[in-house]
C-alpha positions as CSV (number, residue, x, y, z in Angstrom):
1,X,0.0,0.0,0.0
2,X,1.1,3.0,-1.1
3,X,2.6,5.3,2.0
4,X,1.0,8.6,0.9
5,X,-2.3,6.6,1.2
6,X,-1.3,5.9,4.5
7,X,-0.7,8.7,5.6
8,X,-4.4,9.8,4.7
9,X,-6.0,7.8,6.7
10,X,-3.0,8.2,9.3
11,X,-4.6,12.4,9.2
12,X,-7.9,11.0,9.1
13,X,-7.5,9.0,12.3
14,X,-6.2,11.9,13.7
15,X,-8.9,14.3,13.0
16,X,-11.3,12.0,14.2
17,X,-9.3,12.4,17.7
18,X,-10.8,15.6,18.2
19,X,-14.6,14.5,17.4
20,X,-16.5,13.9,20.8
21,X,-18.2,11.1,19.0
22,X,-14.8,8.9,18.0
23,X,-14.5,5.7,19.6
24,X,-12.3,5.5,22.9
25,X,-11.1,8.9,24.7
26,X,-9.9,10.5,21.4
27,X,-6.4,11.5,22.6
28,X,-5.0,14.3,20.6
29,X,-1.3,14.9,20.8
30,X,0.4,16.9,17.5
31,X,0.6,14.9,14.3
32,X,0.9,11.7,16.1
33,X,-1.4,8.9,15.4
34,X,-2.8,8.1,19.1
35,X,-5.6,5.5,17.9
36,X,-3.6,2.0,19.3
37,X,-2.9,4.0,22.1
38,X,-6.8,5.2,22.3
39,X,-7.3,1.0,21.9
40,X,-5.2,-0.2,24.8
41,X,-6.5,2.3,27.2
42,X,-9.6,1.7,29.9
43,X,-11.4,3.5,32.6
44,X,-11.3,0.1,35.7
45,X,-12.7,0.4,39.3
46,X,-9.6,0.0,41.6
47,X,-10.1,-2.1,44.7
48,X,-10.2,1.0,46.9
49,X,-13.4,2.3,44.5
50,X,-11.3,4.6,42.6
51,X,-12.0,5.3,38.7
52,X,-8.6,5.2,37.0
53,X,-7.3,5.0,33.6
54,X,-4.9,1.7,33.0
55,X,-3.2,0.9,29.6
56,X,-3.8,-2.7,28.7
57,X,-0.2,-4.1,28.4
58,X,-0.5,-7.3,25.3
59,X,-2.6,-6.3,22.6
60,X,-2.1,-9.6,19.6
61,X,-2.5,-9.9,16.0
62,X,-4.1,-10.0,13.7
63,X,-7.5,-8.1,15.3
64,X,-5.3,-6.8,18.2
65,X,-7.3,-8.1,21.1
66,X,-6.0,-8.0,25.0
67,X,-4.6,-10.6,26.7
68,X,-3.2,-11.1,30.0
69,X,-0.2,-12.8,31.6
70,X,-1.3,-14.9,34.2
71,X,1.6,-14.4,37.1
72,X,1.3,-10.3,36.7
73,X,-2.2,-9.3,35.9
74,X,-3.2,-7.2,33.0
75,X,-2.0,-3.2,33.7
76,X,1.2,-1.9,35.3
77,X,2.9,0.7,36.7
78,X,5.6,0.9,34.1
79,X,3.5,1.3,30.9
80,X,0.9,3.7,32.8
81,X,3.8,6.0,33.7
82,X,4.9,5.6,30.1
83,X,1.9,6.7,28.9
84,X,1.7,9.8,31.3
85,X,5.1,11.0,30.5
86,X,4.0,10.6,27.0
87,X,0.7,12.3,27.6
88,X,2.6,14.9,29.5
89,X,4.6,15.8,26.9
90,X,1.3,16.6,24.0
91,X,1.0,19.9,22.9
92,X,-2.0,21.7,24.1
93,X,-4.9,22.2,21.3
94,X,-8.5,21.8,21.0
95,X,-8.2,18.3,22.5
96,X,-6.1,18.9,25.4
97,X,-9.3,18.7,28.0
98,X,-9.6,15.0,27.1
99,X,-5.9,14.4,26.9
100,X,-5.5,16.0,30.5
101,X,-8.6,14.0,31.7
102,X,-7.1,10.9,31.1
103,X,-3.8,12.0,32.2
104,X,-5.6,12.7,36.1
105,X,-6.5,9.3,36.1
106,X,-3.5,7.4,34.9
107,X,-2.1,9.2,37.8
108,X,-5.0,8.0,40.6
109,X,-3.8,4.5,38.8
110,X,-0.4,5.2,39.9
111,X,-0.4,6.9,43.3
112,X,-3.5,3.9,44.2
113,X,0.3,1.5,43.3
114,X,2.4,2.6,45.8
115,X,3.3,0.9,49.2
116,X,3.9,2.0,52.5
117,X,7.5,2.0,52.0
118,X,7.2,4.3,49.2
119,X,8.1,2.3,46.6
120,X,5.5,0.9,44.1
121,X,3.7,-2.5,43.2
122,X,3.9,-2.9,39.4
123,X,1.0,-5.3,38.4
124,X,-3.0,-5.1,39.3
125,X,-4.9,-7.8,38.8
126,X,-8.6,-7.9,36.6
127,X,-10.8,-7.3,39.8
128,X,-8.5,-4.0,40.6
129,X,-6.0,-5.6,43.4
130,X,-2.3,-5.5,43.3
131,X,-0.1,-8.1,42.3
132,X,2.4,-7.8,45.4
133,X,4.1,-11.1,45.4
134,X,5.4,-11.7,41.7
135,X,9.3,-10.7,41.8
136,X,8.6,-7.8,39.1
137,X,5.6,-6.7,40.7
138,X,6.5,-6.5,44.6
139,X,7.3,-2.8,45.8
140,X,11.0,-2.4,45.4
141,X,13.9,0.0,44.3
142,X,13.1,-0.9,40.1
143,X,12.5,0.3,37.0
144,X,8.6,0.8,37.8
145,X,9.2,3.1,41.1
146,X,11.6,5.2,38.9
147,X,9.2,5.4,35.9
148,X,6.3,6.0,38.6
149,X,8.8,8.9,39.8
150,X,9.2,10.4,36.8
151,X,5.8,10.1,36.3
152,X,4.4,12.1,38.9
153,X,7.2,15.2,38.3
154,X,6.1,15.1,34.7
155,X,2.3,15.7,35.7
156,X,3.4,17.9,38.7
157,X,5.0,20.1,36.2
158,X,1.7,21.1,34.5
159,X,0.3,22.9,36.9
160,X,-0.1,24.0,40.7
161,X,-3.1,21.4,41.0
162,X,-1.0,18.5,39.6
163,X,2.4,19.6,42.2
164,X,-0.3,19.3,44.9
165,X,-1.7,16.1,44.0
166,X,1.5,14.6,43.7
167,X,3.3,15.9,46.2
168,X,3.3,13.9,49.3
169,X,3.6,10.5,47.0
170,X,6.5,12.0,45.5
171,X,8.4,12.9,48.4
172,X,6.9,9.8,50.3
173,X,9.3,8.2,47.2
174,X,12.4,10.8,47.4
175,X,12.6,9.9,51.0
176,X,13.0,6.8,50.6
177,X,14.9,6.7,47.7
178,X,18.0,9.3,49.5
179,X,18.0,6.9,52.2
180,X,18.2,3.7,50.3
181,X,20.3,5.1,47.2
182,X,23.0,7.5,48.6
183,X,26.2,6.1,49.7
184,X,29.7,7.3,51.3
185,X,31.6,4.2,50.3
186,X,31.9,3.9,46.5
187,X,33.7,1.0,45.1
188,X,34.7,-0.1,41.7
189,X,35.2,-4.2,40.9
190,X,35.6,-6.3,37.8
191,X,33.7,-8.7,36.0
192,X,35.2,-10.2,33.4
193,X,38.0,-8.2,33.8
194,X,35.5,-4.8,33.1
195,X,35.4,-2.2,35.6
196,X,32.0,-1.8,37.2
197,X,30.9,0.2,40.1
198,X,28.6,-0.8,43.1
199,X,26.6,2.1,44.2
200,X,23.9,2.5,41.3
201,X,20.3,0.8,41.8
202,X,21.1,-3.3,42.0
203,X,24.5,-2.4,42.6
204,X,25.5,-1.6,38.8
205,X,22.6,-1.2,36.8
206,X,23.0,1.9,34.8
207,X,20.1,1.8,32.6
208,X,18.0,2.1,35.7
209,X,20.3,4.9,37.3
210,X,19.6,6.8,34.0
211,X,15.7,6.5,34.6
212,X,16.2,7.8,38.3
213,X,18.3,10.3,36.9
214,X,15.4,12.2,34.7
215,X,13.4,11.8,37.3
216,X,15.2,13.5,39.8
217,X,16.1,15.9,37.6
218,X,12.2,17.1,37.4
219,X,12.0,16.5,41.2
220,X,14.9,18.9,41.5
221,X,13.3,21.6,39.5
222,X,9.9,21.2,41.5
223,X,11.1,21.3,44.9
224,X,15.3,22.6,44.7
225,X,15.9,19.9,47.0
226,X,19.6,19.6,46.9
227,X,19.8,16.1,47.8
228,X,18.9,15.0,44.6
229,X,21.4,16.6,42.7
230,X,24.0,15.1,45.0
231,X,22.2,11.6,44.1
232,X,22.3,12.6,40.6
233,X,25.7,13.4,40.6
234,X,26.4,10.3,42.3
235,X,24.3,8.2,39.7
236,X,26.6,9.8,36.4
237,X,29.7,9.0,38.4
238,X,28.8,5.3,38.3
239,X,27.4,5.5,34.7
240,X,30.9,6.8,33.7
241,X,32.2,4.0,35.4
242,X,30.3,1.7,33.1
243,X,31.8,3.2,29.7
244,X,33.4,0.6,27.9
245,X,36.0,1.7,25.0
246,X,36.4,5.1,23.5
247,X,36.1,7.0,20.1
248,X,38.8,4.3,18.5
249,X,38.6,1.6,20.7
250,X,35.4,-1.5,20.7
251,X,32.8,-0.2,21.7
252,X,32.9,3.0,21.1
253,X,32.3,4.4,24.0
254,X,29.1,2.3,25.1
255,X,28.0,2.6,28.1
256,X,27.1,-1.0,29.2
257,X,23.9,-1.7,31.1
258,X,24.4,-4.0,34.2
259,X,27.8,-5.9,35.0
260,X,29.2,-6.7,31.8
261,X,26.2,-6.7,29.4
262,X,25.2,-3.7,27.6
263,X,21.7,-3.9,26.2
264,X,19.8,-2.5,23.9
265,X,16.6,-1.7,25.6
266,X,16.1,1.0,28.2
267,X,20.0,2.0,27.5
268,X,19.3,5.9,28.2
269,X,22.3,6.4,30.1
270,X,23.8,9.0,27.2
271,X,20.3,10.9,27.3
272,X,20.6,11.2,31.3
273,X,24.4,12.5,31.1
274,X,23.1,14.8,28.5
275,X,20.7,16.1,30.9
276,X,22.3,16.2,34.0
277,X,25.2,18.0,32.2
278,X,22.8,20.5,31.7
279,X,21.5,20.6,35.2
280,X,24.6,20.5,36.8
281,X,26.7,22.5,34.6
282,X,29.1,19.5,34.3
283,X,30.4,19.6,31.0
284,X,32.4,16.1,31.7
285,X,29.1,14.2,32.0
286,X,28.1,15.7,28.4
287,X,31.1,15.6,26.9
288,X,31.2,11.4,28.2
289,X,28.2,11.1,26.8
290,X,28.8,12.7,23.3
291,X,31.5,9.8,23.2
292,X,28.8,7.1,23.5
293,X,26.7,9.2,20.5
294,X,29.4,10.0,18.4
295,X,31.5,6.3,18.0
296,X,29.0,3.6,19.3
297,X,25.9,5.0,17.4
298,X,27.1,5.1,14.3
299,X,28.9,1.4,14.9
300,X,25.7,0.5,16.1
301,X,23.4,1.7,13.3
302,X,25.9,0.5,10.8
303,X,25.7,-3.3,12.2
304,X,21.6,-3.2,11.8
305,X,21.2,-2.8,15.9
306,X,21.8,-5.1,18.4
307,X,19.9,-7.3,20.9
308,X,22.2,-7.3,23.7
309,X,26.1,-8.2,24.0
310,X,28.5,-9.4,26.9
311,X,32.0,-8.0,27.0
312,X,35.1,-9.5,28.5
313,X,38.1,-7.3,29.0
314,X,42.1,-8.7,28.5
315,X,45.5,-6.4,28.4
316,X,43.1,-3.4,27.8
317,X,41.0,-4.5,24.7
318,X,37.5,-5.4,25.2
319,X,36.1,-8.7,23.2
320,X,32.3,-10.5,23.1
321,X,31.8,-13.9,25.1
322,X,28.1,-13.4,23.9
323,X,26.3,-11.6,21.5
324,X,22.3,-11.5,19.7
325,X,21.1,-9.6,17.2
326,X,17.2,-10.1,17.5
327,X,14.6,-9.8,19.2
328,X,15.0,-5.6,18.6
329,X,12.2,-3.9,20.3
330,X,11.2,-0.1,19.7
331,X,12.9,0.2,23.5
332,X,16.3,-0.2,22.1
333,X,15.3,2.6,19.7
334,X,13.6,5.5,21.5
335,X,16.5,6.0,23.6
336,X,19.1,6.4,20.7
337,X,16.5,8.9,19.1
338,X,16.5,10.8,22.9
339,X,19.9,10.8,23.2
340,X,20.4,12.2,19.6
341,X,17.8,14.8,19.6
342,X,19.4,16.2,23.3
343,X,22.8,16.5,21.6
344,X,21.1,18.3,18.8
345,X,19.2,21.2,21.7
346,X,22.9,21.1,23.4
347,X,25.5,21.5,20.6
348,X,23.4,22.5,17.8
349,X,25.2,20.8,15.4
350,X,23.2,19.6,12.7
351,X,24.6,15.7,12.8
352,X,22.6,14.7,15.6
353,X,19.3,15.9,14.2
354,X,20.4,13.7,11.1
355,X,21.7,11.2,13.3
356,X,18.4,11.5,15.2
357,X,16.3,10.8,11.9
358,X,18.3,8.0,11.1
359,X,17.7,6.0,13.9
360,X,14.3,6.9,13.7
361,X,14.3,5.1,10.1
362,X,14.5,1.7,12.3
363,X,10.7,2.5,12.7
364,X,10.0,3.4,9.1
365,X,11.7,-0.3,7.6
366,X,15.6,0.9,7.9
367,X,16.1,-2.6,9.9
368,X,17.6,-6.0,9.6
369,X,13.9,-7.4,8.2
370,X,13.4,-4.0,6.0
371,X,10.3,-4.2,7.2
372,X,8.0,-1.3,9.0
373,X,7.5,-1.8,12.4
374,X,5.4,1.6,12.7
375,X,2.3,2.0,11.1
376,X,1.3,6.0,10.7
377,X,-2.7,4.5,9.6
378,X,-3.4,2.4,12.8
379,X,-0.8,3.7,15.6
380,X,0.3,0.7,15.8
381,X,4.4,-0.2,16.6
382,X,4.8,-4.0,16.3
383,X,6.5,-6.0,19.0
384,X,9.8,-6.4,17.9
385,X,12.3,-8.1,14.8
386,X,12.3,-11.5,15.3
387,X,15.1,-12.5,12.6
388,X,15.9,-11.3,9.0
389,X,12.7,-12.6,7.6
390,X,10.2,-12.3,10.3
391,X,8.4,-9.7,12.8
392,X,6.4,-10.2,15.6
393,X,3.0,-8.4,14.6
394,X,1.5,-8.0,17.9
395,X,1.4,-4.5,19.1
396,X,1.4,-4.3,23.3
397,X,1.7,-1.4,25.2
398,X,5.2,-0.9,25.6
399,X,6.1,-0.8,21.7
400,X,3.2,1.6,20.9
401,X,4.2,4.1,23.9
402,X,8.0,4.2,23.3
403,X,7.8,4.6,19.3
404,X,5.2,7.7,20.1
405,X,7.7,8.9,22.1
406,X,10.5,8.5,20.0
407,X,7.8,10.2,17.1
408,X,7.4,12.8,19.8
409,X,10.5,13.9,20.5
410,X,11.2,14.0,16.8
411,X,8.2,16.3,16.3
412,X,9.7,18.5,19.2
413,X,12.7,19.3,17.7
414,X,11.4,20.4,14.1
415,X,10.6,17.1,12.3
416,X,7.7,17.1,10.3
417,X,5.9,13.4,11.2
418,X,3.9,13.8,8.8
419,X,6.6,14.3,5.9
420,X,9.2,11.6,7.4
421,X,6.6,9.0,6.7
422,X,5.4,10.2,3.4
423,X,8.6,9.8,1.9
């Protein structure tokens, strides 16, 4: 099918967005096609009577229904906050009072997740209880209290009403977070002969540091609380730690993801340097990170992208014990796109808003299959590359979020969606 045709009914979908009688919530954010989105989302009854807005999290092929995975239930924390950060991020317009709607009660979904401790359950089960048992859905220091985190400072940042609605969650969390994360004794050990340290999140995963990192960044700016840029700056130090090679030496510059792996998904550690460069006035965090964006990018992009590796290090040269190509998820590529599109705002120099497009292109059919994993006409981003020859044509939460907001930080900095698609 021609793409022009596409993009069409792509506009079409879109304009029907803002009609009061579309199907679903009709969330309108710029040029991007919100209808999958729109599909996965529904208004539940939480156990505590509460009306919230959950995003349902496997959506399959080939007439998208949901299903459910039976040891974690069928929302969760991590693609609600997703969504809200996404959500967050839309440009006001004639749409917004549904868009900000929705957004209220994806965060009632959120703050009705967290524990006493602080932290926050991940999974809810179909009669609105909480998964608290299953290991990724207890109420721990993870990926889904950081993304809940980030979360709430995104909607706190909207307006006064927001701050206050979020405000003693959020620094229910902060509290708990400066006790549990900040340390005095900082030490650096080997794996494999690579040097990793042991004071990020689970000891020395710098993926989730770089999560915690944007969101304390938007706590910072809410509330000055200096103890989050000391926890910030303690978080880069051990990213830095985890850079692997440099501008002429395998890889590149990476900065690897836990122990010895580096892995494509969630691997936004460049994008937080980038920003807590900013923040900080630290130009060694940006200019570390423009190391990672300027050598292991390009290698990376050149290869056709990269499932995960495992490095072992000998005499000063780093090899693979271990390496996949596929699955590749649209994870792996939103944070490239980030990362990119932040060196663009910081240096203005035009490569990374080229370089930005390019990994973008991974959406559009610039992959290993050549085939498009987003679809402008339905919203839909497909679940991943499976091999050469084959894709996985479900469309869950998780893909459709993070290619919208890859799409929406491209349409931030000057891209016109609409055109990159028609091409």
């Amino acid at each position: 099918m021609p793409r022009n045709f596409l993009i069409f009914i792509s506009l079409l979908l879109f304009l029907a967005g803002c009609n009061e009688h579309a199907a679903g919530p009709g969330i309108s954010c710029g040029n991007l096609n919100m209808a999958h989105l729109d599909h996965l989302l529904a208004e539940v009854d939480l156990a505590n009577k509460t009306k919230a807005v959950i995003v349902n999290i496997y959506s399959e092929y080939p007439d998208y229904h949901y299903t459910i995975e039976p040891k974690e239930g069928f929302a969760c924390v991590d693609d609600v906050a997703r969504a809200a950060v996404l959500l967050a991020g839309c440009p006001d317009d004639s749409c917004s009072k549904s868009r900000l709607a929705i957004l209220d009660e994806m965060m009632d979904f959120i703050l009705y997740m967290q524990s006493d401790s602080g932290y926050f359950y991940n999974f809810i089960w179909h009669d609105g209880s909480i998964n608290k048992t299953y290991r990724t859905s207890q109420a721990v220091a993870d990926w889904w209290s950081w993304r809940a985190f980030w979360a709430m400072e995104e909607y706190g940042a909207l307006s006064a009403d927001n701050a206050l609605k979020i405000e003693n969650a959020s620094a229910k969390l902060a509290n708990k977070i400066f006790e549990d994360q900040t340390v005095i004794d900082k030490r650096v050990n080997e794996e494999e002969g690579v040097l990793i340290p042991d004071w990020l999140p689970g000891e020395t995963a710098s993926d989730q540091s770089g999560d915690l990192i944007l969101a304390l960044e938007k706590y910072y700016r809410r509330t000055n609380d200096s103890r989050a840029t000391d926890l910030i700056t303690q978080l880069a130090d051990g990213i830095l730690v985890m850079q692997a090679g440099d501008s002429l030496t395998f890889p590149y510059g990476a900065f690897l993801s836990w122990r010895n792996t580096w892995h494509a998904y969630g691997n936004i550690q460049a994008y937080a340097l980038l920003r807590a460069g900013v923040l900080l006035k630290n130009q060694n965090f940006i200019d570390k990170a423009l190391v990672e964006v300027d050598n292991f990018y390009p290698w990376l992009m050149k290869n056709g992208y990269l499932n995960y590796f495992v490095l072992k290090r000998t005499k000063g040269s780093y090899e693979t014990t271990e390496q996949q190509k596929f699955p590749q998820i649209a994870y792996g590529i939103r944070p490239v796109v980030f990362a990119c599109i932040e060196a663009y705002r910081i240096t203005g120099k035009e490569k990374y808003f080229n370089m930005a497009k390019q990994a973008s292109g991974w959406l559009e059919g610039e992959n290993a299959a050549g085939k498009m994993m987003w679809n402008p006409a339905t919203g839909r981003c497909y679940d991943g590359i499976i091999s050469n020859e084959k894709i996985n044509l479900n469309s869950g939460a998780e893909s459709t979020i993070e290619a919208l907001l890859a799409l929406q930080a491209l349409e931030k900095s000057g891209i016109d969606i609409k055109e990159l698609y028609g091409n």
